[in-house]
C-alpha positions as CSV (number, residue, x, y, z in Angstrom):
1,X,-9.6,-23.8,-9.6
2,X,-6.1,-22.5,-7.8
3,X,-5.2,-22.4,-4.8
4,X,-6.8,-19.2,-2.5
5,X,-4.2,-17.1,-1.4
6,X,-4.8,-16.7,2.4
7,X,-5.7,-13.9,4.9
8,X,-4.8,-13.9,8.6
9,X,-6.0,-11.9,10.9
10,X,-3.4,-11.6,13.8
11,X,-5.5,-11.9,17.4
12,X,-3.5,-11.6,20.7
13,X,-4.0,-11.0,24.3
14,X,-5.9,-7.3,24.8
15,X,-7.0,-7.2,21.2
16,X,-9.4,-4.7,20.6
17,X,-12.6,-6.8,19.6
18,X,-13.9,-4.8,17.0
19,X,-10.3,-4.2,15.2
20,X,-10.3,-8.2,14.1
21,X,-14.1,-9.2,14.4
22,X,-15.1,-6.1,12.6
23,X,-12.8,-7.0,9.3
24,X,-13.6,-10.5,10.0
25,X,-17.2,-10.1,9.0
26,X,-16.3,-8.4,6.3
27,X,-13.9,-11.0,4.9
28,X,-15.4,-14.1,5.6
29,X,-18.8,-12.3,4.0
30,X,-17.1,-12.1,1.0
31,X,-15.0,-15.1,0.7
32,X,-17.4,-17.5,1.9
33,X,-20.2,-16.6,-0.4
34,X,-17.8,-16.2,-3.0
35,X,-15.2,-18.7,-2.9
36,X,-14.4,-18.2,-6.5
37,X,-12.9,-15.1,-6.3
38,X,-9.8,-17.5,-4.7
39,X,-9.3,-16.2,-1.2
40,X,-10.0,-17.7,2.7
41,X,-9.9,-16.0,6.0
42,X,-8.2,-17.3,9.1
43,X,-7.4,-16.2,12.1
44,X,-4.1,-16.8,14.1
45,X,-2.2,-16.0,17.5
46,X,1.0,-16.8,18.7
47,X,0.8,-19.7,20.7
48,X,-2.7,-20.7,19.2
49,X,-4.7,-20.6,22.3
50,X,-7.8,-18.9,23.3
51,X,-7.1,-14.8,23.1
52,X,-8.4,-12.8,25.8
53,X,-9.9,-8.9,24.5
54,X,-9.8,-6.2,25.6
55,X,-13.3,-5.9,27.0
56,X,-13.1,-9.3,27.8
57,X,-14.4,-11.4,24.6
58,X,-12.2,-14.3,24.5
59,X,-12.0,-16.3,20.6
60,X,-9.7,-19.1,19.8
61,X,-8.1,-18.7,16.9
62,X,-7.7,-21.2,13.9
63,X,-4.0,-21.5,14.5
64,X,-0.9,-20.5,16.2
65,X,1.6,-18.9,14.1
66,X,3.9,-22.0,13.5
67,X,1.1,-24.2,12.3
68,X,-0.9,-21.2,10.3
69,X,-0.1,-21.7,6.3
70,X,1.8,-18.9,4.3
71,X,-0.3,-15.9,4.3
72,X,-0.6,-13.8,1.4
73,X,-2.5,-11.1,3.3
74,X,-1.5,-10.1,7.1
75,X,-4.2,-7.9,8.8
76,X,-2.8,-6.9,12.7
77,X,-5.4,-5.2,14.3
78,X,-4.8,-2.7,17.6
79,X,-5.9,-2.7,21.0
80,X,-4.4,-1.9,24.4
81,X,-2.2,-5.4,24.0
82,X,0.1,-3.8,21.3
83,X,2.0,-1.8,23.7
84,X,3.3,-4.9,24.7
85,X,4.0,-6.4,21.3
86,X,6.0,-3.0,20.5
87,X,9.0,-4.2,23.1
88,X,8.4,-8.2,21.9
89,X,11.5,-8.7,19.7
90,X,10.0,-12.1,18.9
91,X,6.6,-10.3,17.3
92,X,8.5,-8.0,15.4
93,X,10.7,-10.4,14.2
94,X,7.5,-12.6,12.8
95,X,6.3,-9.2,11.3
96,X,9.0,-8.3,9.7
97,X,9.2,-12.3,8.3
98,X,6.0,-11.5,7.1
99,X,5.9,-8.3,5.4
100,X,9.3,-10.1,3.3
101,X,6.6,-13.1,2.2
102,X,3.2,-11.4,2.0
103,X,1.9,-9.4,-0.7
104,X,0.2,-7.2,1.4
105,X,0.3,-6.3,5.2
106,X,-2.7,-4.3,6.7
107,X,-3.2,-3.0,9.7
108,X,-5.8,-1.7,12.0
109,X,-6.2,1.3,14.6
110,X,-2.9,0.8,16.8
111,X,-1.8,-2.2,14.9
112,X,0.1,0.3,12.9
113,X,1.8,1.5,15.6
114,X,3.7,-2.5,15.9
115,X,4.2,-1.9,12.0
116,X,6.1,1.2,13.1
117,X,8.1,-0.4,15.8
118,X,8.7,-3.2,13.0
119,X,10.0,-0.8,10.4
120,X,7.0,-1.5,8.0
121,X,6.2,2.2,7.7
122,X,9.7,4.1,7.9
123,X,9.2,7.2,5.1
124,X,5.4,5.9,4.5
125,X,1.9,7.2,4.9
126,X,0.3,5.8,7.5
127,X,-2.7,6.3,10.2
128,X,-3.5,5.0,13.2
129,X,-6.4,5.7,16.1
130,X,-6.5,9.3,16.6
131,X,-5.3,9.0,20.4
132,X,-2.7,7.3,18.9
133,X,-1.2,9.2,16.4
134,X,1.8,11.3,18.4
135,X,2.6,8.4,19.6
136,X,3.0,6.4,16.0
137,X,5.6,9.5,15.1
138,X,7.5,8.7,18.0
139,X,8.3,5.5,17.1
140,X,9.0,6.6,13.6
141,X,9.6,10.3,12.9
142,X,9.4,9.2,9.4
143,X,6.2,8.5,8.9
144,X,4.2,10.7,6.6
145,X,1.0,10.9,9.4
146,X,-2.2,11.4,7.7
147,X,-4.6,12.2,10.5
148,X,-7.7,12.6,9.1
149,X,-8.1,9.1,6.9
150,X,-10.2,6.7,7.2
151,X,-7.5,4.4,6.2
152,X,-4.1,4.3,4.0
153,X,-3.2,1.9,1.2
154,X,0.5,2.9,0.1
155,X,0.6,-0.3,-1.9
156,X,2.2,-3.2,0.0
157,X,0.8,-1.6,3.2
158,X,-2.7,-0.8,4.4
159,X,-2.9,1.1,7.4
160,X,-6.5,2.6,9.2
161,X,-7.6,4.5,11.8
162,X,-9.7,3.3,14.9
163,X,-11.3,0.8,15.4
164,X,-14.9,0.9,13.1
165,X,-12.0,2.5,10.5
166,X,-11.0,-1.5,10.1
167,X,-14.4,-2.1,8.2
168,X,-13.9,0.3,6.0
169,X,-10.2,-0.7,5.3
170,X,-11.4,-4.2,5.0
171,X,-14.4,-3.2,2.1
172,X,-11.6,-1.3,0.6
173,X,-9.4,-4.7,0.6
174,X,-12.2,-7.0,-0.7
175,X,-12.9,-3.9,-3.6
176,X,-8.8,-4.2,-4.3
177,X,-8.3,-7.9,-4.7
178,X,-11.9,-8.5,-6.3
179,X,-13.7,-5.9,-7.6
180,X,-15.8,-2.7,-6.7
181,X,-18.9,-4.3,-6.8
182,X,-18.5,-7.4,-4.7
183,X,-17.4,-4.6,-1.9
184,X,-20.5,-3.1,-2.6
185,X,-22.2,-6.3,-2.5
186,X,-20.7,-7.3,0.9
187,X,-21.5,-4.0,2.3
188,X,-24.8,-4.4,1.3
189,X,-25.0,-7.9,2.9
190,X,-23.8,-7.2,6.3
191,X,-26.0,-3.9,6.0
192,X,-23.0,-1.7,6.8
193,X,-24.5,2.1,5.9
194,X,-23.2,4.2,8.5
195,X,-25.9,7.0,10.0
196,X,-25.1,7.5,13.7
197,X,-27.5,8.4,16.1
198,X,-25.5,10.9,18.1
């Protein structure tokens, strides 16, 4: 058997919970109870020590981003802490690093909008979390905004709208690099049919 190729999911301080964890279970449902199709799931932060959410959940990721192997899938999700990471020459500099390495860089709700400030998406389609999206065309009046997706795939980039949006990006990822119907099996297994109440 070769290698897997690796997925990261990038966590930070003021991470929107449901942006990685939602993905997360998703990914790991997949490439844990099929190992075959050659792909792992990790998580990673800067410095490698326990992130604090947004709403307070606090996880400790698998690695900081020197000791994390070569990923071949980057998924940043959003959260109130990326307005930070926009003015963070040293995040967008690892972004950037990565979107030269990676095959494929994905993003979720206002992770796009670091993707943006990176110059990942300049003359792109692209979405973000709808209270988001003037905001993702000022830092990049080039982006082609679609604000009604659920998510984006423009090839090497992946971008969705908020939040719960990152599930369905993430079935759409495990459909791309497998097959239609392990998504559908995954979504199956994590009973993800969505019928809101309200």
């Amino acid at each position: 058997m070769t290698e897997s190729k690796t997925i990261g999911i990038v966590l930070f301080d003021g991470v929107e919970e449901l942006d990685a964890v939602g993905p997360w279970e998703v990914l790991a449902s997949w490439t844990l109870n099929h190992p075959d199709d050659g792909y792992r799931v990790l998580t990673l932060s800067p410095d490698g020590e326990v992130v604090t959410c947004a709403k307070g959940m606090r996880i400790t990721p698998d690695h900081s981003f020197a000791s994390a192997p070569a990923l071949d899938v980057v998924l940043h999700p959003g959260g109130q802490g990326t307005r930070r990471l926009l003015r963070q020459a040293r995040h967008l500099d690892w972004v950037r690093e990565q979107a030269a390495r990676a095959e494929l860089m994905t993003s979720v709700c206002t992770g796009s909008l670091v993707y943006a400030a990176a110059g990942l998406l300049t003359n792109r389609p692209a979405t973000t979390h709808w209270g988001s999206l003037d905001l993702l065309t000022e830092l990049d009046p080039t982006v082609r905004v679609d604000e009604k997706a659920r998510f984006v795939d423009d090839v090497t980039v992946v971008t969705s709208a908020g939040v719960s949006a990152g599930i369905d990006m993430a079935l759409h990822l495990v459909s791309r690099l497998s097959f239609p119907d392990r998504a559908r099996d995954v979504r199956r297994g994590i009973q993800y049919d969505p019928e809101p109440p309200v």
